[in-house]
VEXTORGU-548591 format. One record per residue (C-alpha): residue number from 1; x, y, z; chain; residue in one letter. Coordinates in steps of 0.25 Angstrom, whole numbers, m for minus. Example, Ala and Ser with C-alpha at 12.3 -4.5 7.8 and 13.67 -1.06 7.14 Angstrom:
# residues 2
<node num="1" xx="49" yy="m18" zz="31" chaine="A" residu="A"/>
<node num="2" xx="55" yy="m4" zz="29" chaine="A" residu="S"/>
//
This chain:
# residues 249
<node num="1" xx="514" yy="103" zz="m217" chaine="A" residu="X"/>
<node num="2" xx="508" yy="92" zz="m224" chaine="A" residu="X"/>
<node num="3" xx="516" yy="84" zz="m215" chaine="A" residu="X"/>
<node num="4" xx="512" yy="88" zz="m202" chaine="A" residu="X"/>
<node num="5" xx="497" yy="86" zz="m207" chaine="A" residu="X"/>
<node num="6" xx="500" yy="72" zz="m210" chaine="A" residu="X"/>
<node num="7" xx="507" yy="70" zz="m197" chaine="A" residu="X"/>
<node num="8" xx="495" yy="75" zz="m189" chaine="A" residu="X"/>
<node num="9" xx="484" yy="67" zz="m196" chaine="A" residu="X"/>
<node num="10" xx="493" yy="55" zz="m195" chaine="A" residu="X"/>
<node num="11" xx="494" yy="60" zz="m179" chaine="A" residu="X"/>
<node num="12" xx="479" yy="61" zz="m180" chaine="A" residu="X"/>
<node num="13" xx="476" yy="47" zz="m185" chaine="A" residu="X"/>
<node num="14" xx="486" yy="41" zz="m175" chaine="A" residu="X"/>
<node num="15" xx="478" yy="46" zz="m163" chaine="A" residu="X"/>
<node num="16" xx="464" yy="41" zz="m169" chaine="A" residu="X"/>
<node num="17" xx="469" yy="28" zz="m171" chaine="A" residu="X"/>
<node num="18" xx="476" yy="27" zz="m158" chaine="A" residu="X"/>
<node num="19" xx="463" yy="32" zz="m150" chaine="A" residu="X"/>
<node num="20" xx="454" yy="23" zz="m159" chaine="A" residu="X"/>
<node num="21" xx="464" yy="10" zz="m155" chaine="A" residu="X"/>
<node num="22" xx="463" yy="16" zz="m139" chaine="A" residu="X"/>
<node num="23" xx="447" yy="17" zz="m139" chaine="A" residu="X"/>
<node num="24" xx="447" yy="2" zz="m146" chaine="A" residu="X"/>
<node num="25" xx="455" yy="m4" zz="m137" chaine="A" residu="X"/>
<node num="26" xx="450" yy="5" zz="m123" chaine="A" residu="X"/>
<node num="27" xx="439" yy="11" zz="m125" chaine="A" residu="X"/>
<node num="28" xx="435" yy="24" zz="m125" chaine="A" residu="X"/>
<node num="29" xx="440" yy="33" zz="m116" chaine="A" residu="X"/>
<node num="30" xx="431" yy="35" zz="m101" chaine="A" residu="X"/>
<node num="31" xx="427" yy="47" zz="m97" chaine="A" residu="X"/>
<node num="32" xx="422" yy="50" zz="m83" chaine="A" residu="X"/>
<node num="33" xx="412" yy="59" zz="m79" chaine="A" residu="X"/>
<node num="34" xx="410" yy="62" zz="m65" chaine="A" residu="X"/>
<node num="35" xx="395" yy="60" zz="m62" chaine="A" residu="X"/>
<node num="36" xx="392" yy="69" zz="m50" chaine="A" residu="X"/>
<node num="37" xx="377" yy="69" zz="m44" chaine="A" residu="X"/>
<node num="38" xx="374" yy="78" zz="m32" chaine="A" residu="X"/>
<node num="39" xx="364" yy="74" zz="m22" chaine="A" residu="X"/>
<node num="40" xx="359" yy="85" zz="m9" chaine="A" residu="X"/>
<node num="41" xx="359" yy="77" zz="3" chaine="A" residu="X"/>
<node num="42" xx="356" yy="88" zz="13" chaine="A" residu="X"/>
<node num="43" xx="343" yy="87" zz="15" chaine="A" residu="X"/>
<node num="44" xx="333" yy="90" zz="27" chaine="A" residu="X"/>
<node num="45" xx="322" yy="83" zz="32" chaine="A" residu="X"/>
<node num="46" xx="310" yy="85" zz="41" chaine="A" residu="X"/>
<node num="47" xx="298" yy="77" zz="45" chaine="A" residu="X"/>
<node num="48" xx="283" yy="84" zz="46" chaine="A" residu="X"/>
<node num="49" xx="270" yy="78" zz="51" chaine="A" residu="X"/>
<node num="50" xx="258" yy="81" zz="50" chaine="A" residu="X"/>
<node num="51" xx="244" yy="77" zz="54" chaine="A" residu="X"/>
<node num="52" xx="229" yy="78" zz="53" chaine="A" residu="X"/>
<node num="53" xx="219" yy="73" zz="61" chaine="A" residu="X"/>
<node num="54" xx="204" yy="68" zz="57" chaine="A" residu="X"/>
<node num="55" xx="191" yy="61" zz="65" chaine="A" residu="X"/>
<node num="56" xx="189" yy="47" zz="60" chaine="A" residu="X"/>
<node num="57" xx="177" yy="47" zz="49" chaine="A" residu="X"/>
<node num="58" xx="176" yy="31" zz="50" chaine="A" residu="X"/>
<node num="59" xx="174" yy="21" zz="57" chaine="A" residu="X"/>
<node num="60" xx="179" yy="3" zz="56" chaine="A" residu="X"/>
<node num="61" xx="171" yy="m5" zz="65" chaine="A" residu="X"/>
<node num="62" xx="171" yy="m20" zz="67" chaine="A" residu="X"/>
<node num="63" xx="159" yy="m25" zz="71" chaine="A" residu="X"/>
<node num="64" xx="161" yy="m42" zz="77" chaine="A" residu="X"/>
<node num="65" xx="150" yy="m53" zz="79" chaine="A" residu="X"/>
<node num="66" xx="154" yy="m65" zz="86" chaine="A" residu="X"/>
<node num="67" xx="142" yy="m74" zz="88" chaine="A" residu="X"/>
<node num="68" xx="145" yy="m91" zz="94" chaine="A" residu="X"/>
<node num="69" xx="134" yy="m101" zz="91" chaine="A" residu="X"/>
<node num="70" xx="133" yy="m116" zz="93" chaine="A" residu="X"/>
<node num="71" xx="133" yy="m117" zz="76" chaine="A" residu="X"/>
<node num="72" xx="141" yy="m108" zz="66" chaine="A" residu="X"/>
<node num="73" xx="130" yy="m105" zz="58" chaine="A" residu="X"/>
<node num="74" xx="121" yy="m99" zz="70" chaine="A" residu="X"/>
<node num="75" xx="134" yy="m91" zz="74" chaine="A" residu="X"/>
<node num="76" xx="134" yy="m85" zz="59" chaine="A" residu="X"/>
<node num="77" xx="120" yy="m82" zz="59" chaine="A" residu="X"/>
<node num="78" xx="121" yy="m74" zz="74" chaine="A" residu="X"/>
<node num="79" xx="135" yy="m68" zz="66" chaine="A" residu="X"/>
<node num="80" xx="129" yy="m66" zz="52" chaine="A" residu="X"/>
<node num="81" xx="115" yy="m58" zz="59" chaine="A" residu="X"/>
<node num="82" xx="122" yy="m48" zz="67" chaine="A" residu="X"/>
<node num="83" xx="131" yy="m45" zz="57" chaine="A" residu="X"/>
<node num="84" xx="120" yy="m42" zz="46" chaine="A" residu="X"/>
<node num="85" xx="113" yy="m35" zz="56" chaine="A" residu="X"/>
<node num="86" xx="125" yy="m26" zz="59" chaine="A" residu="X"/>
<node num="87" xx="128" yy="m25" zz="44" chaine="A" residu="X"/>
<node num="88" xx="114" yy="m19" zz="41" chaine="A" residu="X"/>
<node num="89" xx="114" yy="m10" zz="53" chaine="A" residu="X"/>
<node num="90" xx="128" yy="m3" zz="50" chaine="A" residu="X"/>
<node num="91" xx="122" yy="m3" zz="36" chaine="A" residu="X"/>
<node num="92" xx="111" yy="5" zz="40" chaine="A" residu="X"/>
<node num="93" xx="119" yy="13" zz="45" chaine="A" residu="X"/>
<node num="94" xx="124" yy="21" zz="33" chaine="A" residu="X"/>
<node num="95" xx="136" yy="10" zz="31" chaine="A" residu="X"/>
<node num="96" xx="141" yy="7" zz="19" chaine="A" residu="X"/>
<node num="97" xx="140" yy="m10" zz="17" chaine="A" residu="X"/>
<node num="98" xx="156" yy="m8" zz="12" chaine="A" residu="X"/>
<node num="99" xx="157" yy="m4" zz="25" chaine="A" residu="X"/>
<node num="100" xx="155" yy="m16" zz="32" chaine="A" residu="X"/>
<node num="101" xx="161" yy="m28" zz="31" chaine="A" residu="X"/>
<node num="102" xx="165" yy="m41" zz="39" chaine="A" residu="X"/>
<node num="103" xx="179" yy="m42" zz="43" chaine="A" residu="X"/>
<node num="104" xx="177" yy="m56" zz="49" chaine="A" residu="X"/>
<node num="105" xx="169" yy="m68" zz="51" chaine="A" residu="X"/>
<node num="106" xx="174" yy="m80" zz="58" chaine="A" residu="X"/>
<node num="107" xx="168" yy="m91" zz="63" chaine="A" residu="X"/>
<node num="108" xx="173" yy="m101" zz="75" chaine="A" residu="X"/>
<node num="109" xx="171" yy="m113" zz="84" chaine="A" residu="X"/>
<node num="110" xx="169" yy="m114" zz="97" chaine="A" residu="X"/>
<node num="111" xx="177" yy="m123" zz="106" chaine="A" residu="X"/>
<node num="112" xx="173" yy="m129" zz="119" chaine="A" residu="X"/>
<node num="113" xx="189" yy="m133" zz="124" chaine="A" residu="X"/>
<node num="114" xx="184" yy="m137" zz="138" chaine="A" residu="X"/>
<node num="115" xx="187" yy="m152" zz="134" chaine="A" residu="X"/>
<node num="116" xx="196" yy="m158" zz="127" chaine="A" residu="X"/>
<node num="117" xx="189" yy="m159" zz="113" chaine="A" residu="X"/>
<node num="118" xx="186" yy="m144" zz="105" chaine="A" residu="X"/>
<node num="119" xx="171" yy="m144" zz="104" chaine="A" residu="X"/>
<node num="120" xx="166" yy="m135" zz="96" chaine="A" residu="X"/>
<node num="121" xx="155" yy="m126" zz="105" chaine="A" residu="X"/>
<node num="122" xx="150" yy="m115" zz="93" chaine="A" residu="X"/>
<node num="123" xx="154" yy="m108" zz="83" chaine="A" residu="X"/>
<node num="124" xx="160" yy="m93" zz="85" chaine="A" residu="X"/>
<node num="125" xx="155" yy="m84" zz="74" chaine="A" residu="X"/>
<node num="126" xx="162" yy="m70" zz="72" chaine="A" residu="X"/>
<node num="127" xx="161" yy="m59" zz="62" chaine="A" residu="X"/>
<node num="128" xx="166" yy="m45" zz="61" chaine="A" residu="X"/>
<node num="129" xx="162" yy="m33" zz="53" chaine="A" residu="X"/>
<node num="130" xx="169" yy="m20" zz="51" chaine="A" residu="X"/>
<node num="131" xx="161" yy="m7" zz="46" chaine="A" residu="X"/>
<node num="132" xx="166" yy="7" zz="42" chaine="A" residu="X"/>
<node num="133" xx="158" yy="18" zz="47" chaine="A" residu="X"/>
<node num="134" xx="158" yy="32" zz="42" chaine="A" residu="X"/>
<node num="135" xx="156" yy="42" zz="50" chaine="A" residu="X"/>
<node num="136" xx="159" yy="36" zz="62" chaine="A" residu="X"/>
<node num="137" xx="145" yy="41" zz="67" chaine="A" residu="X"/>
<node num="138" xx="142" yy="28" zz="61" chaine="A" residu="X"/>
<node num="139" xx="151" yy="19" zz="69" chaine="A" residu="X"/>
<node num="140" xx="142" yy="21" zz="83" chaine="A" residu="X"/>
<node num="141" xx="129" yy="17" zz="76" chaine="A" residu="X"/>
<node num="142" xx="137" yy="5" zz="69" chaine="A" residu="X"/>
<node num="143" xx="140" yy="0" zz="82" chaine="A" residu="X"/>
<node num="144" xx="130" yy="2" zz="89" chaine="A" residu="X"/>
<node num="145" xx="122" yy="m5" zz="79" chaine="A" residu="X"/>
<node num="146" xx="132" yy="m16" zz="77" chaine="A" residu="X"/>
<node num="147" xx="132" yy="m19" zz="92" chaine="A" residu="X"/>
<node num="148" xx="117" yy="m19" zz="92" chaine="A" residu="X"/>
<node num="149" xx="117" yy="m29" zz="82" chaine="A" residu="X"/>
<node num="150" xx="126" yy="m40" zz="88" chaine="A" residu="X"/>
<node num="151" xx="140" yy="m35" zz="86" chaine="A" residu="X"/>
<node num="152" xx="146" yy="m43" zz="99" chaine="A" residu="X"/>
<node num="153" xx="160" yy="m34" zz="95" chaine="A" residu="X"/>
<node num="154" xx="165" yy="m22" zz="89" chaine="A" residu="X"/>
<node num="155" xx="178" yy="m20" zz="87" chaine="A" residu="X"/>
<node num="156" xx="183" yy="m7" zz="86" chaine="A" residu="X"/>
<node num="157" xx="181" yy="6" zz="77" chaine="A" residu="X"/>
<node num="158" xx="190" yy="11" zz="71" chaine="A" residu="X"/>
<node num="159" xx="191" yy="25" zz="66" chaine="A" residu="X"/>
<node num="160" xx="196" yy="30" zz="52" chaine="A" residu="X"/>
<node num="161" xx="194" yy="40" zz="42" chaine="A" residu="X"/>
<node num="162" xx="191" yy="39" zz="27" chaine="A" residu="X"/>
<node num="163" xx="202" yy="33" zz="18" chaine="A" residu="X"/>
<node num="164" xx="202" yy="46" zz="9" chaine="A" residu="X"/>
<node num="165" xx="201" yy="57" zz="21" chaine="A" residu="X"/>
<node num="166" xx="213" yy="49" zz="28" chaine="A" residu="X"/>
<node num="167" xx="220" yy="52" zz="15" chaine="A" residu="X"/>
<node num="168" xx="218" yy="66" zz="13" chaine="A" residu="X"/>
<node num="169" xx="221" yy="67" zz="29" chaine="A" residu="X"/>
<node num="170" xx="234" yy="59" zz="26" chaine="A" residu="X"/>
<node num="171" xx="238" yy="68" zz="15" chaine="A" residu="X"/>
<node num="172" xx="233" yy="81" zz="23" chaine="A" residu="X"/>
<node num="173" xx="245" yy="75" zz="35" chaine="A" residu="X"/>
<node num="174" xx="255" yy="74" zz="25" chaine="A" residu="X"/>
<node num="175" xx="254" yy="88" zz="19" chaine="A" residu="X"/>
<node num="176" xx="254" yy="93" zz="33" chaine="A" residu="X"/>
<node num="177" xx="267" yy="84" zz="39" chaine="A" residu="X"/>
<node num="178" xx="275" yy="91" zz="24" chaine="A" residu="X"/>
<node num="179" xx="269" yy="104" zz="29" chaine="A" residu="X"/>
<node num="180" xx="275" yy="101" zz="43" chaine="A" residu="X"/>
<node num="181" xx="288" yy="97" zz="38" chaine="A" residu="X"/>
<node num="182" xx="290" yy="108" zz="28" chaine="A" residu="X"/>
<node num="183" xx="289" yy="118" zz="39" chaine="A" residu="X"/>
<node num="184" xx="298" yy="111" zz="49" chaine="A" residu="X"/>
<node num="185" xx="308" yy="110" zz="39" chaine="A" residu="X"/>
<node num="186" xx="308" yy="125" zz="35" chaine="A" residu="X"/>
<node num="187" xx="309" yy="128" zz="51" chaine="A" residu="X"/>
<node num="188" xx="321" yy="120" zz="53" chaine="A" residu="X"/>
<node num="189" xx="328" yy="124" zz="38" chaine="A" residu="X"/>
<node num="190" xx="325" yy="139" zz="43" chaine="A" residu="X"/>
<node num="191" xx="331" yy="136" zz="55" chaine="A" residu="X"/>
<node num="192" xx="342" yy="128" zz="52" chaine="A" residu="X"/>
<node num="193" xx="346" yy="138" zz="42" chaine="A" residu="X"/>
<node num="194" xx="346" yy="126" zz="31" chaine="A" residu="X"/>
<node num="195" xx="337" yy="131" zz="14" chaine="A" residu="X"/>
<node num="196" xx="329" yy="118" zz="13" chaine="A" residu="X"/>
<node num="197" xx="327" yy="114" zz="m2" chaine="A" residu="X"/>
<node num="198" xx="316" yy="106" zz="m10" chaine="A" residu="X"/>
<node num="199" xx="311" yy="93" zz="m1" chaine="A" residu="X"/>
<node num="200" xx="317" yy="81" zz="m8" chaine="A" residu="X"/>
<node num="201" xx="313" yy="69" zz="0" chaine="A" residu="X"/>
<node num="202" xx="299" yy="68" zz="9" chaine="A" residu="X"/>
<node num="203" xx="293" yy="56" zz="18" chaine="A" residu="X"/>
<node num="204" xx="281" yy="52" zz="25" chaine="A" residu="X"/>
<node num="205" xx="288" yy="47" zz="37" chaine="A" residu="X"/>
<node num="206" xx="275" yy="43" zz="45" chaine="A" residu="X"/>
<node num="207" xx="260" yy="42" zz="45" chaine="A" residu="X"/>
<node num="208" xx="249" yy="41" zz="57" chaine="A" residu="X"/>
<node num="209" xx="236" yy="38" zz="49" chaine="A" residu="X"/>
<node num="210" xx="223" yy="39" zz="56" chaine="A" residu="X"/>
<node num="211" xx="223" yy="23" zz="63" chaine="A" residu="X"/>
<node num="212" xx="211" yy="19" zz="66" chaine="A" residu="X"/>
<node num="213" xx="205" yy="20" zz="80" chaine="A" residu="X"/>
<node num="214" xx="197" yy="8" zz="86" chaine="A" residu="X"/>
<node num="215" xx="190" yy="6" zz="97" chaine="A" residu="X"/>
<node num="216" xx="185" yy="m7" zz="102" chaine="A" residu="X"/>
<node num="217" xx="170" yy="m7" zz="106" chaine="A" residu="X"/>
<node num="218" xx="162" yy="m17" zz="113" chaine="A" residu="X"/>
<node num="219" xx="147" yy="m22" zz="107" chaine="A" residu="X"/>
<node num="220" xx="137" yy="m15" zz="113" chaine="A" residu="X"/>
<node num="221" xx="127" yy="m21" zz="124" chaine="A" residu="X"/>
<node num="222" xx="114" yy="m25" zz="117" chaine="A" residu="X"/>
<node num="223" xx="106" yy="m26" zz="130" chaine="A" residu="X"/>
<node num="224" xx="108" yy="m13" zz="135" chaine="A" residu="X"/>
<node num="225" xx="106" yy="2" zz="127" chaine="A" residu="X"/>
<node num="226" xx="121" yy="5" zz="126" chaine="A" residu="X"/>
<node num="227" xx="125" yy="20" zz="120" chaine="A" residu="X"/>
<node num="228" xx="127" yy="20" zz="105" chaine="A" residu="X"/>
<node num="229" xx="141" yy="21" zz="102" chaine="A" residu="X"/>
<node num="230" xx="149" yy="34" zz="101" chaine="A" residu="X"/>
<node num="231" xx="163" yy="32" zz="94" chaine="A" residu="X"/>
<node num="232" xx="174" yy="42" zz="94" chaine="A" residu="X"/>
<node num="233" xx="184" yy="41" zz="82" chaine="A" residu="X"/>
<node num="234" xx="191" yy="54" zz="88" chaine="A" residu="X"/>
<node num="235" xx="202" yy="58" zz="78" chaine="A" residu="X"/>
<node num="236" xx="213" yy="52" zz="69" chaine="A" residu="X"/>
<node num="237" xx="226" yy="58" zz="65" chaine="A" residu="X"/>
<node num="238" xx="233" yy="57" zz="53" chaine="A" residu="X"/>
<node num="239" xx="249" yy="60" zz="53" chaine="A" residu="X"/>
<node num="240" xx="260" yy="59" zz="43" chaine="A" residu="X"/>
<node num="241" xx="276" yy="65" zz="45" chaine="A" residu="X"/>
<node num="242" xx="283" yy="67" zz="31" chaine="A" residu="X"/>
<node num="243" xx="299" yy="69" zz="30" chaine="A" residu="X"/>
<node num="244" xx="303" yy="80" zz="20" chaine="A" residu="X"/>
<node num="245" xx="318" yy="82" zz="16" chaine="A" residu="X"/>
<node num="246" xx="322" yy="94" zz="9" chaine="A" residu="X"/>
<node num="247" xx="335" yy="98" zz="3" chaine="A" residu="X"/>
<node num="248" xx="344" yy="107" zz="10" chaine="A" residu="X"/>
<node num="249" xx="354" yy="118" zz="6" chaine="A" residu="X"/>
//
């Protein structure tokens, strides 16, 4: 009996030395492990849109002064009055002086080309000023006193609403567009006979914010009583679409 126990522990120590050679001279033993991720690729997508629409509340117009004179200095001064003049009037209007600013003031010579020498004929001043009107009731008095005052061109208006009210309307057009989306998708599920599951992926695909409308405008006639100016901003619209993609069973 003693003999067979012997036998074993010597068994016993043989394997343990044998494997402790094996690890030293390859390593330990790899084991693999099979690493399997599942990913669900049937998913079902729709679009929705959806739109608001609002009346401008402001309005960007650009007032320009062009005045030629013989000298530079007489074209400023002829430039330099009208504006101040213009200025103070939109002022007394209620207007905010932040409001107002010049976008451009250039000044250029004039050229007589009819010989072969450039001789220099005056001097072309010209200066513009842009002005933010709120409400656009004040628009009509702005240029009508601009004109008035020697504004020789007015560029357009243009008609906007306020930075913060154009974000709320934006926000309002998306919940809307994912409204319109999450009810065409439960129409076309129910129909198509397919359970929709949670919404795992959603996109603005497009966006209409309100562009600005401008109309071009001619200065008023000093020497005759012309109407006042009646503008109509008529109405912007704001219009997103947003893709939702849900998982499908």
């Amino acid at each position: 009996m003693r003999k067979i126990i012997t036998a074993s522990l010597v068994t016993v120590l043989f394997i343990f030395i044998c494997l402790t050679l094996f690890f030293k001279l390859f390593g330990p033993i790899p084991f693999f492990i099979q690493n399997v991720t599942t990913t669900k690729e049937s998913l079902f997508t729709i679009k929705g849109t959806g739109e608001v629409t609002v009346i401008p509340d402001t309005a960007l117009i650009s007032f320009g002064i062009s005045k030629t004179s013989p000298t530079v200095q007489e074209a400023k001064n002829q430039v330099n009055e009208i504006a101040n003049k213009i200025t103070q009037d939109i002022k007394n209007l209620g207007v905010n002086v932040k409001d107002i600013k010049t976008t451009n003031y250039s000044i250029n010579p004039q050229y007589d080309y009819r010989t072969s020498q450039q001789i220099v004929t005056g001097y072309s001043v010209d200066t513009n000023i842009e002005v933010k009107l709120q409400p656009i009731d004040k628009a009509n008095q702005a240029i009508d006193a601009a004109t008035k005052d020697g504004a020789n061109q007015i560029s357009g208006a243009q008609f906007t609403i306020d930075d913060s009210k154009e974000k709320e309307l934006i926000r309002e057009a998306r919940k809307k567009a994912i409204k319109d989306a999450k009810e065409k998708a439960r129409d076309l599920a129910n129909a198509a006979g397919i359970r929709l599951g949670r919404i795992v992926d959603i996109q603005e695909d497009a966006q209409n914010y309100p562009r600005p409308y401008m109309r071009e405008f001619m200065a008023a006639d000093k020497s005759t009583d012309s109407a006042p100016t009646e503008l109509n901003p008529g109405e912007n619209k704001i219009s997103t679409t947003v893709s939702l993609s849900y998982e499908i069973y």
